[in-house]
KOLMIBA-461485 format. One line per field, with one value per residue (C-alpha): residue in one letter; x, y, z; residue number from 1. Coordinates in steps of 0.5 Angstrom, whole numbers. Each point is the difference from the previous one (the first is absolute). Example, Ala and Ser with C-alpha at 12.3 -4.5 7.8 and 13.67 -1.06 7.14 Angstrom:
<sites>
r	[A, S]
xx	[25, 2]
yy	[-9, 7]
zz	[16, -2]
k	[1, 2]
</sites>
This chain:
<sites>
r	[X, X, X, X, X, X, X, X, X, X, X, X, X, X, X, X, X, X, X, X, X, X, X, X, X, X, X, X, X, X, X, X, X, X, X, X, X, X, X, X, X, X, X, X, X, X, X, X, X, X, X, X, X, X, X, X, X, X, X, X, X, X, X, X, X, X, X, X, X, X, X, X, X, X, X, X, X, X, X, X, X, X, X, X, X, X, X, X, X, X, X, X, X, X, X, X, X, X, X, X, X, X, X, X, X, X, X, X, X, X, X, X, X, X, X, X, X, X, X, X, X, X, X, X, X, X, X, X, X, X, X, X, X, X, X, X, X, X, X, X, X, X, X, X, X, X, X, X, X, X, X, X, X, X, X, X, X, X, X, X, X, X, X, X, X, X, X, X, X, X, X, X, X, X, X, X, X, X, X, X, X, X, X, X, X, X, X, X, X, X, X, X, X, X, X, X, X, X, X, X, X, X, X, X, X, X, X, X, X, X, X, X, X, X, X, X, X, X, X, X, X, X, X, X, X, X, X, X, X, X, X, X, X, X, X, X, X, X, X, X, X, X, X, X, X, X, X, X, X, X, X, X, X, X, X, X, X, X, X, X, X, X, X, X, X, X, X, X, X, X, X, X, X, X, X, X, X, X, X, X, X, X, X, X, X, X, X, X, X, X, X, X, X, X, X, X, X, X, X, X, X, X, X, X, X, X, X, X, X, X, X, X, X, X, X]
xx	[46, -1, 0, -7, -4, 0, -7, -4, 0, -6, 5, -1, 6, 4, -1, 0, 5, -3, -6, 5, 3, -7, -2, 5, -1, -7, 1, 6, -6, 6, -3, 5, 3, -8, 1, 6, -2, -5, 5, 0, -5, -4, -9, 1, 6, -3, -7, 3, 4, -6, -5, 6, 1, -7, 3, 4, -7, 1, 3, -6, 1, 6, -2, -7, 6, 3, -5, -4, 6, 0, -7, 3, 5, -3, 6, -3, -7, 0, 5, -6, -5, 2, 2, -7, -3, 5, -2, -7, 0, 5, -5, -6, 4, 0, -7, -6, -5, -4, 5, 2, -3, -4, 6, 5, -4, -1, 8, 1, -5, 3, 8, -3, -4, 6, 5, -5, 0, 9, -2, -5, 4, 7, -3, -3, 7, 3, -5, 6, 2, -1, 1, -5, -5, 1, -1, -7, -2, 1, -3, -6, -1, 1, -6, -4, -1, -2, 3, -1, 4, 5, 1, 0, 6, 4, -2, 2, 7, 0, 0, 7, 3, -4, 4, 1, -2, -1, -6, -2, 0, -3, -6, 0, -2, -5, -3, 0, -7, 3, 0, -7, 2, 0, 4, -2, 3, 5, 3, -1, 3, 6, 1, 0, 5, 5, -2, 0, 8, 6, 3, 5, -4, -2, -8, -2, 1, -7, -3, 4, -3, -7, 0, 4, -6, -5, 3, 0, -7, -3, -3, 3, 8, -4, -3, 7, 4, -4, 0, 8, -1, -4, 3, -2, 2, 8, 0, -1, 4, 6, -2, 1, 6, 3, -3, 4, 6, 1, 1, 7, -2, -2, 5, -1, -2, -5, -4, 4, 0, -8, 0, 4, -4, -6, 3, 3, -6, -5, 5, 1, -8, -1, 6, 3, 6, 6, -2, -2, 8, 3, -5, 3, 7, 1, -4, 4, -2, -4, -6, -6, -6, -5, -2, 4, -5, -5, 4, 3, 5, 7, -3, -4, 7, 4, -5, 0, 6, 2, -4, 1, 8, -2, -5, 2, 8, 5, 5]
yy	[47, -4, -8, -4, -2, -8, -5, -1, -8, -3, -7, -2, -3, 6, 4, -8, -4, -6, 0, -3, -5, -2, 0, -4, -5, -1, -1, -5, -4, 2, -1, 0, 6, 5, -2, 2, 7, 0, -1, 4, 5, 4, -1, 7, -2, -7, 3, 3, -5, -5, 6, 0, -7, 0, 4, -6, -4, -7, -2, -3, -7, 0, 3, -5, -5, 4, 1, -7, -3, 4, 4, 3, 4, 7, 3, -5, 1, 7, -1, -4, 4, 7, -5, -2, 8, 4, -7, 2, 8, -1, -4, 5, 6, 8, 2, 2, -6, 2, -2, -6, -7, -5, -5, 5, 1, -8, -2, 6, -2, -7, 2, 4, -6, -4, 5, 1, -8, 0, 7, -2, -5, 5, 4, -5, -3, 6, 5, 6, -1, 7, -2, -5, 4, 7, -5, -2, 6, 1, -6, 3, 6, -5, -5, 6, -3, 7, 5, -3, -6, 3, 5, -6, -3, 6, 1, -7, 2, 6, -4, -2, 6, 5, 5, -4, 4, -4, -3, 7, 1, -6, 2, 7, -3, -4, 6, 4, 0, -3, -6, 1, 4, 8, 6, 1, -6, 1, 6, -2, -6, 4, 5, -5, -4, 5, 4, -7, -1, 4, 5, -1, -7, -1, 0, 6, -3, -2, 6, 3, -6, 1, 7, -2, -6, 7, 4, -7, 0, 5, 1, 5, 4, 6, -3, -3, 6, 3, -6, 1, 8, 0, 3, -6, -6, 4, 1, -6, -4, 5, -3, -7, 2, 3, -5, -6, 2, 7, -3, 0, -6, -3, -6, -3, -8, -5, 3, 6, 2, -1, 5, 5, -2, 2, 7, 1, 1, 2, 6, 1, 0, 5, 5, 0, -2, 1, -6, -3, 1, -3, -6, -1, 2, -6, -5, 2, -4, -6, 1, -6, -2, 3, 5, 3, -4, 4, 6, -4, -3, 1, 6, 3, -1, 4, 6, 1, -1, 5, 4, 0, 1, 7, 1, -1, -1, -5, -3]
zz	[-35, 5, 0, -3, 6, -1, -2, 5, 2, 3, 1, 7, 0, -2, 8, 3, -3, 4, -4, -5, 4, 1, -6, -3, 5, -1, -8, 2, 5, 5, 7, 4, -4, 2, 7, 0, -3, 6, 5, 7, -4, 4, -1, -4, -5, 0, -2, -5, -4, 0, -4, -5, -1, -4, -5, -2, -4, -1, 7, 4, -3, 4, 6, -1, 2, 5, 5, -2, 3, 6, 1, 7, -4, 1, -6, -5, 2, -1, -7, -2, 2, -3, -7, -1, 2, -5, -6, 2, -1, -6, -3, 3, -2, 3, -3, 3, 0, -6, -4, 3, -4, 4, -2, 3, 7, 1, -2, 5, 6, -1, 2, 6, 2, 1, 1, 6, 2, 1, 3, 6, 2, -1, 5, 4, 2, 0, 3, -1, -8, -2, -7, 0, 4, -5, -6, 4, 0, -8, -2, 5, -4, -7, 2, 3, 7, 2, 5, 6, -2, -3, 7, 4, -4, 1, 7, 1, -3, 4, 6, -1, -4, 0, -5, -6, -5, -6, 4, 0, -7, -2, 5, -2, -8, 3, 3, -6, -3, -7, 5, 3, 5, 2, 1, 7, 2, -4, 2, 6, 1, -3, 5, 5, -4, 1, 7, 3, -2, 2, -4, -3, -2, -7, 1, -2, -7, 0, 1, -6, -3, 1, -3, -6, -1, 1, -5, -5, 2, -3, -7, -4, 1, 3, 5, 2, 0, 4, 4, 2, 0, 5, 6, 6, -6, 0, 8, 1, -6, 3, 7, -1, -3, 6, 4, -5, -5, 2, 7, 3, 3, -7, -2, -7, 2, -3, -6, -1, -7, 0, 6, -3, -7, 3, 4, -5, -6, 6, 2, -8, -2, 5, -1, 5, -4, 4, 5, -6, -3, 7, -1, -7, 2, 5, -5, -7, -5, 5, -1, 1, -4, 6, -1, -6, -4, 2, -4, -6, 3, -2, -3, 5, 4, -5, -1, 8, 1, -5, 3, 7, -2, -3, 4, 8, -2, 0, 6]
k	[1, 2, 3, 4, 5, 6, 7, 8, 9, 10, 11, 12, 13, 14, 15, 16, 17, 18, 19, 20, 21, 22, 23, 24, 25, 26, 27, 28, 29, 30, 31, 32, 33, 34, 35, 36, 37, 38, 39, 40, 41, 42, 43, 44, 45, 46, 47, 48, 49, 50, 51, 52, 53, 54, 55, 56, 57, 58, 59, 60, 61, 62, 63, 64, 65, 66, 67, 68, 69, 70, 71, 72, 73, 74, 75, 76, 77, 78, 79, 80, 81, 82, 83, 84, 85, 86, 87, 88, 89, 90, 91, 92, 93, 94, 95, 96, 97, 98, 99, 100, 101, 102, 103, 104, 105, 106, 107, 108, 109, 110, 111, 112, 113, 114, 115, 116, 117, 118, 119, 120, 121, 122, 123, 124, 125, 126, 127, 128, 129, 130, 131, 132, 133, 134, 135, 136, 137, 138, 139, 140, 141, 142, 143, 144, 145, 146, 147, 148, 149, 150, 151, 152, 153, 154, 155, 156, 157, 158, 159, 160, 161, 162, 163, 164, 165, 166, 167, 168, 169, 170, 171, 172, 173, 174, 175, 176, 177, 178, 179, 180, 181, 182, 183, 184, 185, 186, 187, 188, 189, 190, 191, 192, 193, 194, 195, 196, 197, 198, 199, 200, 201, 202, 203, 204, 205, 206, 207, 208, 209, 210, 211, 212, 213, 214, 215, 216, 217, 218, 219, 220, 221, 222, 223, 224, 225, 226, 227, 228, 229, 230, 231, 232, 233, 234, 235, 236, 237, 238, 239, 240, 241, 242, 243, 244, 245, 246, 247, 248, 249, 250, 251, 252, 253, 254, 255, 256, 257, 258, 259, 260, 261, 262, 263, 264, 265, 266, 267, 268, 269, 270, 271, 272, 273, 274, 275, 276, 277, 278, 279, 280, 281, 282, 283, 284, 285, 286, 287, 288, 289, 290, 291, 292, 293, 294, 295, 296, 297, 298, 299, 300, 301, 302, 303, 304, 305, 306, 307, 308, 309, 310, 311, 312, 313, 314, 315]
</sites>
């Protein structure tokens, strides 16, 4: 019999064990220890931990102190910035806005605001802050400053790093109709993330993203197996894939367990199981809360990896 496959852990600090460096010298009121976690990390890697540092709530005192003692500094800026904007969606929560109160909304809106007065100034003294600029895009979306707005953020981020693919993601949901956007935009944003980039690169993601916020989109599971059967959404999820993680020139680096999590399911919903296995074979158990949620999380991740498993093989 062959040896049970382990737990999936969406625990960030599990595929990165910087993250834990960093999170315990938050908890500590550390800075000298969380500049140290920053050190000599390019924008992708640096982008990436300050995303991660939000999930350790309680920590905007501290950086408050921070960057109040020295508004110049563009790590302590962004740290702020991104503490405010997790605090604010926490207290927002994932729903949809119908079911969200006035109060949750007012307390929302009131983080982004001041997350976006440490922000502007962020970006303003350093125009190529990839991190600061991405969570501008984000708090685009969250105060509904519409798409133009949202686009002219991204643009001025592209500008510096034309690449970054968080910054996509976070433009492509903005570019959703569940964010007053709609699917022509969308998708077409989408492909040009991942035809504008090498192959090899990770930007394809995205337009695996925008079919996976397709198929959540429609109202009943008919509707969405149809969706992921079709014989164009199959190609093209396989044609990104060719163009990104099933790429010789693919080298996993910044957000490589969201990249893979997102292939990953996609490959999986559409049967094209022995691609789907190869993802879950390189992630193991690392998995991440985007886009696992969206299938029952843990869950979600077991029943497809099983699957893949029998359906596509296991190396």
């Amino acid at each position: 019999m062959p040896a049970p496959l382990p737990a999936p852990t969406f625990d960030p600090g599990a595929a990165y064990p910087e993250v834990n460096d960093l999170h315990k010298a938050l908890v500590a009121a550390d800075w000298p220890a969380v500049q140290a976690v920053f050190a000599n990390r390019d924008h992708g890697h640096r982008a990436m931990l300050v995303g991660m540092a939000g999930e350790r709530s309680g920590t905007e005192p501290f950086l408050r102190r921070v960057y109040d003692h020295d508004p110049t500094d563009a790590l302590a800026g962004a740290l702020l910035g991104n503490s405010l904007i997790r605090t604010g969606w926490r207290i927002r929560s994932s729903y949809r806005a119908q079911h969200v109160s006035r109060e949750q909304f007012d307390q929302f809106h009131d983080h982004l605001r001041r997350a976006e007065q440490v922000l502007i100034d962020v970006t303003a003294r350093h125009p190529a802050d990839s991190a600061a600029w991405t969570q501008r895009i984000t708090i685009a979306r969250g105060l509904e400053l519409g798409q133009a707005e949202a686009r002219r953020r991204y643009d001025r981020l592209a500008q510096h790093h034309p690449h970054h693919a968080p910054a996509q993601s976070s433009l492509l949901q903005k570019l959703c109709p569940k964010w007053s956007g709609d699917w022509d935009r969308a998708f077409a944003f989408a492909r040009e993330c991942g035809q504008a980039a090498p192959e090899g690169a990770p930007n394809a993601v995205v337009l695996a993203e925008a079919h996976l916020e397709r198929w959540l989109d429609f109202d009943t599971d008919r509707e969405r197996i149809a969706y992921v059967h079709s014989a164009p959404v199959i190609a093209e999820i396989m044609q990104a894939g060719l163009r990104s993680v099933l790429h010789p020139a693919y080298v996993d680096r910044d957000d490589w367990v969201w990249i893979r999590s997102v292939f990953a399911l996609m490959f999986s919903l559409t049967g094209q199981w022995g691609p789907a296995a190869s993802q879950f074979t390189v992630l193991g158990n690392l998995g991440t809360d985007y886009p696992w949620d969206y299938v029952d999380g843990a869950e979600g991740f077991t029943k497809y990896r099983n699957l893949a498993y029998a359906k596509g093989g296991r190396s």
